[in-house]
N, C-alpha and C positions, 0 to 999 in steps of 0.2 A: 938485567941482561936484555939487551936490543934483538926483536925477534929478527930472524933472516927477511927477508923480501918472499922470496920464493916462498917461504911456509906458508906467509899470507895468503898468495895465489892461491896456493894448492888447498889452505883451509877452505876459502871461499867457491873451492869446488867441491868439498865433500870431503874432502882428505884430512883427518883429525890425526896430529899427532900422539900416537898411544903413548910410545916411552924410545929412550935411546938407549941399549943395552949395553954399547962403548962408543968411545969415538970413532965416527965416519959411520955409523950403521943405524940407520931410522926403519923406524918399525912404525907403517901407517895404519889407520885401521875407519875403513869404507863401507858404512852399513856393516853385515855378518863377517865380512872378509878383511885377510888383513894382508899387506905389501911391506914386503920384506925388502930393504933399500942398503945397500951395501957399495957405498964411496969407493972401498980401498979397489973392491974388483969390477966397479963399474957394473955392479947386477942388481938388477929387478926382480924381486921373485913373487909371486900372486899364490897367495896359499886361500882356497876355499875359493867358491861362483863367484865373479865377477865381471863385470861389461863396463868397458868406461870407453866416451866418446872419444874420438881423433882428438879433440883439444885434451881431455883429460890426459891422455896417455902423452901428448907432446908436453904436456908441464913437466909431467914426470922425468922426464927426457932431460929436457930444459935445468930444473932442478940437479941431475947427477951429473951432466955436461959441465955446466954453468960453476961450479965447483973447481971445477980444474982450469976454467981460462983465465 
C-alpha cells in the first residue's frame, strides 16, 4: 500500500501514525498526546498538553483540506 504524501510530511514533523479506528478518521500520536483527525466532519481534536509550531499546525490543516480538493 503507497503511503499518502501528506503522512510523510507530517511523520517528519513528529506526528506518528498511531492507528485508523475507520475510514476517514486518523488518530496521531505526538510525544504524551494524541490528535484525534476526523475527515467526514473536517475536526481536529488535541486530547492531552500540546504546543506545535505554526508550520506544524498548518500541515495539519493542509492534510484535512487537501482530502477534499
Amino acid at each position: 500500500m503507497k503511503k499518502d504524501v501528506n503522512l510523510k510530511i507530517l511523520e517528519r514533523y513528529g506526528f506518528k501514525l498511531y492507528k485508523r479506528p475507520k475510514e476517514n478518521v486518523y488518530l496521531f500520536k505526538k510525544g504524551d498526546s494524541l490528535i484525534f483527525v476526523n475527515l467526514d466532519l473536517k475536526l481536529i481534536e488535541f486530547r492531552g498538553d500540546i504546543s506545535l509550531s505554526f508550520k506544524a499546525y498548518k500541515l495539519l490543516l493542509d492534510f484535512v483540506f487537501n482530502k477534499y480538493i
